[in-house]
MARTI-340249 format. One record per residue (C-alpha): residue number from 1; x, y, z; residue in one letter. Coordinates in steps of 0.05 Angstrom, whole numbers, plus 5000, padded with zeros to 4 digits. Layout:
N
r seq=NUM | xx=X | yy=Y | zz=Z | type=a
...
END
This chain:
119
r seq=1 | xx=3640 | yy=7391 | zz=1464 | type=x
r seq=2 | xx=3576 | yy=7368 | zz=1486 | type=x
r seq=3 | xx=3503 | yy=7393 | zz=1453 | type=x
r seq=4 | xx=3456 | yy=7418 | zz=1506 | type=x
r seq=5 | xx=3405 | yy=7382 | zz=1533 | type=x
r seq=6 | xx=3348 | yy=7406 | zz=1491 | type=x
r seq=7 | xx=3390 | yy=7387 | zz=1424 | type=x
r seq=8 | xx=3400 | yy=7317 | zz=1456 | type=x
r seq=9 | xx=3328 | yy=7304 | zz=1465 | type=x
r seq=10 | xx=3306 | yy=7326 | zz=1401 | type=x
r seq=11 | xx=3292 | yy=7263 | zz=1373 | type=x
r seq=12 | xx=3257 | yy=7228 | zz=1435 | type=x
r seq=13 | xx=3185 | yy=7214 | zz=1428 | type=x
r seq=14 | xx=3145 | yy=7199 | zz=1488 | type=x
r seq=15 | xx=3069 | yy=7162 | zz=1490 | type=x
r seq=16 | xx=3021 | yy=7215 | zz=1511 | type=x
r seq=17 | xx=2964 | yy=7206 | zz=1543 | type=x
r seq=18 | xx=2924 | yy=7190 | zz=1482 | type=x
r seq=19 | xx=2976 | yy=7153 | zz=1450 | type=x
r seq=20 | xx=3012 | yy=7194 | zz=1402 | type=x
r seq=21 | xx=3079 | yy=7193 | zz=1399 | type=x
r seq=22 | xx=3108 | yy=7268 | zz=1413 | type=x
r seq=23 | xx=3170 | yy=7304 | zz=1420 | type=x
r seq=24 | xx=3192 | yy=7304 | zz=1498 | type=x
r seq=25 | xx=3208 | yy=7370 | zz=1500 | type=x
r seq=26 | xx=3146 | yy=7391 | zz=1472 | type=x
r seq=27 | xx=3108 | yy=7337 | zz=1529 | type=x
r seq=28 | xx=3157 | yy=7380 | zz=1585 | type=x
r seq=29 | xx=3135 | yy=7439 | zz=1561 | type=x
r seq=30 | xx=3064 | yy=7429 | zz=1561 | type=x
r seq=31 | xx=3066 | yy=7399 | zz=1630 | type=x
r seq=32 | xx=3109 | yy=7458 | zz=1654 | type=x
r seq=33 | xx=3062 | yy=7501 | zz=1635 | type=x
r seq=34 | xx=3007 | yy=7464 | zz=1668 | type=x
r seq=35 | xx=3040 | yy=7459 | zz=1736 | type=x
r seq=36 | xx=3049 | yy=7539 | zz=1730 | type=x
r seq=37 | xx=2977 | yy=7548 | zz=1720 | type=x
r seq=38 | xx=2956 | yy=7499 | zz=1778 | type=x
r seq=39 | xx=3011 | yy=7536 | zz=1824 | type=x
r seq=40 | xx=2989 | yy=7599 | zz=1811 | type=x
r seq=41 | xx=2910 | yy=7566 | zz=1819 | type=x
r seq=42 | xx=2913 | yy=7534 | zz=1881 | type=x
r seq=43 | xx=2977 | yy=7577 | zz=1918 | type=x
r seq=44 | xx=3004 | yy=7504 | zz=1934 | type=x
r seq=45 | xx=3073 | yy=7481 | zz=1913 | type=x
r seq=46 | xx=3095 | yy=7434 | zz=1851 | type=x
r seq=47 | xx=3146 | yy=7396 | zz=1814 | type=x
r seq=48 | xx=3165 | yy=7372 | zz=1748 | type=x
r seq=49 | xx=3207 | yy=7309 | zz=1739 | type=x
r seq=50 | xx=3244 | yy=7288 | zz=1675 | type=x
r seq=51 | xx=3263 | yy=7216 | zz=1674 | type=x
r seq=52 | xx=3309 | yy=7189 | zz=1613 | type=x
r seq=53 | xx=3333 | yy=7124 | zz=1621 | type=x
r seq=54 | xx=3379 | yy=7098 | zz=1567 | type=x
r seq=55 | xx=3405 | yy=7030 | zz=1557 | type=x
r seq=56 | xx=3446 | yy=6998 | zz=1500 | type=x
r seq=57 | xx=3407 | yy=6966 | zz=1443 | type=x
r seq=58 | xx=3427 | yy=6925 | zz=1382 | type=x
r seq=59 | xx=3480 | yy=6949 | zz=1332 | type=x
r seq=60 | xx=3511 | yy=6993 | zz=1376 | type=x
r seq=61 | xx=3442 | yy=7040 | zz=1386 | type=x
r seq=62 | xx=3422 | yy=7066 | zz=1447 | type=x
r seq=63 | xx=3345 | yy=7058 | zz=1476 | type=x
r seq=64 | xx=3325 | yy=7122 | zz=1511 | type=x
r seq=65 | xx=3257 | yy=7128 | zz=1542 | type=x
r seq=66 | xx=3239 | yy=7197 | zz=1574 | type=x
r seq=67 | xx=3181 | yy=7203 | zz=1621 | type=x
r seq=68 | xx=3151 | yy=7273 | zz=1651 | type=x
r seq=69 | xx=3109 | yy=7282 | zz=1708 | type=x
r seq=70 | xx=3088 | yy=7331 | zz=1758 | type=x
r seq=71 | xx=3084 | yy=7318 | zz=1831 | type=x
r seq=72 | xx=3069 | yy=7357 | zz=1898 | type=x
r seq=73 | xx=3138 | yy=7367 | zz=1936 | type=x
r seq=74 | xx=3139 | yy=7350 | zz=2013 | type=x
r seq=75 | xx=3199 | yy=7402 | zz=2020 | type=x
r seq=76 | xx=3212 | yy=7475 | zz=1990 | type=x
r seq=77 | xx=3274 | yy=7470 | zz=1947 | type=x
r seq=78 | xx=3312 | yy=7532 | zz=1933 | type=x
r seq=79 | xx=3266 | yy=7579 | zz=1896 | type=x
r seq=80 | xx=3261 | yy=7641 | zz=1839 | type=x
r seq=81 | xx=3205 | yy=7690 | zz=1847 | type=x
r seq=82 | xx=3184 | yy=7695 | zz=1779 | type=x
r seq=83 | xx=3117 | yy=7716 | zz=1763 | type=x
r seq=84 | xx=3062 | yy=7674 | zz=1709 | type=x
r seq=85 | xx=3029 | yy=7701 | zz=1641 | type=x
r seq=86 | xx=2961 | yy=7682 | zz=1621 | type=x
r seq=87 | xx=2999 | yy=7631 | zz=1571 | type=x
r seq=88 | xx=3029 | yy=7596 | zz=1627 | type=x
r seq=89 | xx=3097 | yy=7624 | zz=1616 | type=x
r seq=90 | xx=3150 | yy=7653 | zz=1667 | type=x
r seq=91 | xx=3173 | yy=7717 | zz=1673 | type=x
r seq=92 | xx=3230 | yy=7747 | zz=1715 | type=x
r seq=93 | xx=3200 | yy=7824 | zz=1718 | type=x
r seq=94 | xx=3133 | yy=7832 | zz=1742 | type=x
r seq=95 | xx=3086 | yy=7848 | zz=1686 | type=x
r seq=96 | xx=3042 | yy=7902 | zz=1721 | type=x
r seq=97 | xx=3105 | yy=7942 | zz=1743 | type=x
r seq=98 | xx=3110 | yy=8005 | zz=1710 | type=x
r seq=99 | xx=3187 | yy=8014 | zz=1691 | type=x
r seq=100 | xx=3227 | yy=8072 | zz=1693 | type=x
r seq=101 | xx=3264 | yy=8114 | zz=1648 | type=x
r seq=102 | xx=3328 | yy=8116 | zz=1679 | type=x
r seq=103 | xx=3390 | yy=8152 | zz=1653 | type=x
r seq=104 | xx=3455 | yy=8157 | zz=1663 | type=x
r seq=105 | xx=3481 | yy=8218 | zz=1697 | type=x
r seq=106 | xx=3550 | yy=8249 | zz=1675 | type=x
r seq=107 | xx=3599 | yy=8256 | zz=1731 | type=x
r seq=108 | xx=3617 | yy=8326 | zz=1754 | type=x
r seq=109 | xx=3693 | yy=8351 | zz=1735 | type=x
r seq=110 | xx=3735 | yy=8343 | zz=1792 | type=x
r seq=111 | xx=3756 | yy=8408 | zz=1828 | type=x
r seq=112 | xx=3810 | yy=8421 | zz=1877 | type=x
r seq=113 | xx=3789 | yy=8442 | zz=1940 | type=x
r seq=114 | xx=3809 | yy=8505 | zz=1967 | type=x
r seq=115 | xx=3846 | yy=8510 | zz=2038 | type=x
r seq=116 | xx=3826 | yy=8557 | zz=2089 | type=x
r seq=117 | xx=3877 | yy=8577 | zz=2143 | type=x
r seq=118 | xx=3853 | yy=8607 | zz=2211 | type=x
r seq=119 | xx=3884 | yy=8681 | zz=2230 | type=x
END
């Protein structure tokens, strides 16, 4: 069975943009968490691409290179409504919504009805 895709790229190091090697998944989620800010900024669209390449190297290794960017989209994809925290995170419930206490209501016991006849 296959690892997810997180587990996969755990060892793939990408150039930043000073240099430094670091993992892609920590580049993707620094960049993710930029494009929420600047959606939720500017009430404009975005994207974030993931790019691995991988080709076959010496000695039977594989050479994977991973790129990440973030781009304006010229079309609305299919969307989630999901709303932003201050740490540039997502959230599926929207913080400032109070939530109820709902509970579960027991059923009443099932009667027979009675039959009235007309004189």
């Amino acid at each position: 069975m296959s690892k997810p895709l997180n587990e996969n790229l755990q060892s793939v190091r990408v150039e930043t943009e000073d240099g430094d090697p670091m993992p892609i998944m920590d580049v993707a989620g620094d960049k993710f968490s930029e494009l929420i800010n600047a959606v939720t900024a500017h009430n404009k669209a975005g994207t974030l691409t993931l790019k691995v390449a991988i080709k076959p190297s010496t000695a039977g290794a594989l050479a994977v290179k991973a790129e990440v960017s973030i781009t304006k989209p010229k079309g609305l994809p299919a969307e989630s409504l999901l709303w932003a925290t201050p740490e540039g995170n997502l959230m599926a419930e929207d913080p400032r919504q109070t939530k109820l206490d709902l509970k579960s209501v027991a059923p009443e016991p099932v009667r027979e009805l009675k039959s009235v006849t007309a004189a």
